[in-house]
N, C-alpha and C positions, 0 to 999 in steps of 0.2 A: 511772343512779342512781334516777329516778323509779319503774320497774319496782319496784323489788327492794322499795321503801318499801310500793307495791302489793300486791309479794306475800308479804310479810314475816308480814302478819295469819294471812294463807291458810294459810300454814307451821306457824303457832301453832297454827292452830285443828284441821288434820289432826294434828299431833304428840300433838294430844289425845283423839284417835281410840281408840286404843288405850285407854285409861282411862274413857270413854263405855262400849267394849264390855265393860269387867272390871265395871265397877258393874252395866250391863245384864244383864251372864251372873247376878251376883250374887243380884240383885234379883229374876229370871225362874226364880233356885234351878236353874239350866243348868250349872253347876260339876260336875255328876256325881256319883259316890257317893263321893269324896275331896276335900268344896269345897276343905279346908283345904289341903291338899295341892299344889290344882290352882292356885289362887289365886296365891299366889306364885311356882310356876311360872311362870304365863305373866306376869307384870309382870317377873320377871327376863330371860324370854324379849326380851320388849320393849326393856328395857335394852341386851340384849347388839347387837339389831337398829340398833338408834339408835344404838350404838358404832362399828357397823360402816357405815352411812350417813354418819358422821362424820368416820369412817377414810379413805372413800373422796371426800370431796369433793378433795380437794387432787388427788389422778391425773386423775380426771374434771375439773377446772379445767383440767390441763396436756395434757390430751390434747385437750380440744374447745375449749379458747381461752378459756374462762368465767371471766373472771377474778373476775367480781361473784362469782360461788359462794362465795366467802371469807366472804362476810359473815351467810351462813347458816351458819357452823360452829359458831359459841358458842352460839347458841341449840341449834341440834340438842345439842352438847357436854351444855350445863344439861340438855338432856332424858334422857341418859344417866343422868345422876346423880339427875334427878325420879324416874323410873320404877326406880332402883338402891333410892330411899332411899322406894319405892311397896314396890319387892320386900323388903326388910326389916323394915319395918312390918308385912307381911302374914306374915311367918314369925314374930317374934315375936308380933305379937297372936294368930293361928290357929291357928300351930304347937304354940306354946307358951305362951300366953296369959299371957305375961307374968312369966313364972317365971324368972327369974333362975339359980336355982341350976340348972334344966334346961337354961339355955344353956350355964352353966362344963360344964355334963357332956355337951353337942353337941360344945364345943368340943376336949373332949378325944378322944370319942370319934370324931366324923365330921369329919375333918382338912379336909373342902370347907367348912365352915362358917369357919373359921379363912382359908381361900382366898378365900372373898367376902367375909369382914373386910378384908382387906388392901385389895383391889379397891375396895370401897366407901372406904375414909380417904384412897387415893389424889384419887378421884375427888372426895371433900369439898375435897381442898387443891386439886384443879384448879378448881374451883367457885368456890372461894371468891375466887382470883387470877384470876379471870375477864376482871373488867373492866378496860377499857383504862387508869385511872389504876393499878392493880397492876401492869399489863405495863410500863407507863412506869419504876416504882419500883423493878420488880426489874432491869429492864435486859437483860443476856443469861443470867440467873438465870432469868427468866420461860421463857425458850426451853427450857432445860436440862430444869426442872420439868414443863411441859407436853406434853416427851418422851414419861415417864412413863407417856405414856394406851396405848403399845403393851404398855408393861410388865402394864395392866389388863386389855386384850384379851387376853395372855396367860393371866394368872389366872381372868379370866372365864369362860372357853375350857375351863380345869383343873377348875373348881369346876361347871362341867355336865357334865362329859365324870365327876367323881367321883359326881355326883347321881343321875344316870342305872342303871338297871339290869341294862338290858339294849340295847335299841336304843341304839348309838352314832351312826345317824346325823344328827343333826341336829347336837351339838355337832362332829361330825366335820366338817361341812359351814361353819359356825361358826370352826373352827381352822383351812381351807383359803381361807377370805376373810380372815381376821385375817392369817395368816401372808402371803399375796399381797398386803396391802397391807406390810406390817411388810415385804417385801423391797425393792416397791417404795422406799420409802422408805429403807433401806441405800443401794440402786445410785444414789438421784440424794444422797445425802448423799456416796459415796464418788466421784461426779462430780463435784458441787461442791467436792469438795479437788483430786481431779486438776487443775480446770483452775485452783486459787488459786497451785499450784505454781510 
């Protein structure tokens, strides 16, 4: 237990690595000839990283014995949805700079935008039932709900693989770790029923 209190700071403080480097690119005018563009790319980039880090502590607990690992998933979790609701702010402010009526017409016309809506209000309500007097309240509600986060991996997966232009592989590579955890998770769900039988 004393470890994890140890390195719990440590956790915080590389998670915010990422966000160091996007000001820094920012700021050094290192974003390229598309900042606006580039910009929230890579915060969503980020997002989908820290999802998938997420994803996998629970195998990674069950394979190497770690059971403390647990206790770093909420936080990682909340950094999903930091760096989800970093990648948003920065298409609205850059993309679109705030234009409203240009989003109704993103929305209709570029269907991944509508994809990382979804994505994102999931991840607000897993956010928000975070903490442990929410899991208490909602009971086996909180479980059901917090499912949901493969459901986002999914979408997440959808709305890069739609963003993209040409190179699929990175979202490719992206939907083969979402997906490999997301099975994971099926075989010990449908092990845990075989043996309640």
């Amino acid at each position: 237990m004393e470890w994890v209190r140890k390195i719990k700071p440590l956790v915080f403080m590389v998670s915010l690595l990422p966000l160091c480097w996007a000001v820094y690119l920012v700021l050094s005018n290192q974003l390229g000839p598309d900042p606006a563009n580039t910009l929230p790319r890579l915060l969503g980039e980020w997002a989908l990283i820290f999802l998938c880090i997420t994803l996998s502590i629970t195998p990674v607990r069950r394979w190497f014995k770690w059971n403390k690992l647990i206790r770093f998933r909420r936080m990682l979790g909340l950094f999903v949805l930091f760096y989800a609701l970093l990648h948003s702010v920065a298409y609205l402010a850059f993309m679109l700079g705030w234009q409203w009526a240009t989003l109704a017409e993103d929305l209709i016309e570029r269907p991944y935008i509508i994809v990382g809506f979804l994505a994102l209000l999931i991840l607000v309500a897993l956010g928000v039932t975070s903490p442990k007097s929410m899991m208490r309240k909602m009971g086996k509600n909180w479980q059901r709900l917090h499912r949901l986060v493969y459901v986002v991996a999914g979408l997440a997966v959808l709305h890069f693989f739609w963003l993209v232009k040409s190179d699929y592989t990175e979202p490719a590579l992206y939907g083969a770790i979402a997906f490999s955890l997301l099975l994971f998770r099926i075989k010990r769900l449908s092990f845990s029923k075989a043996l309640n039988r």
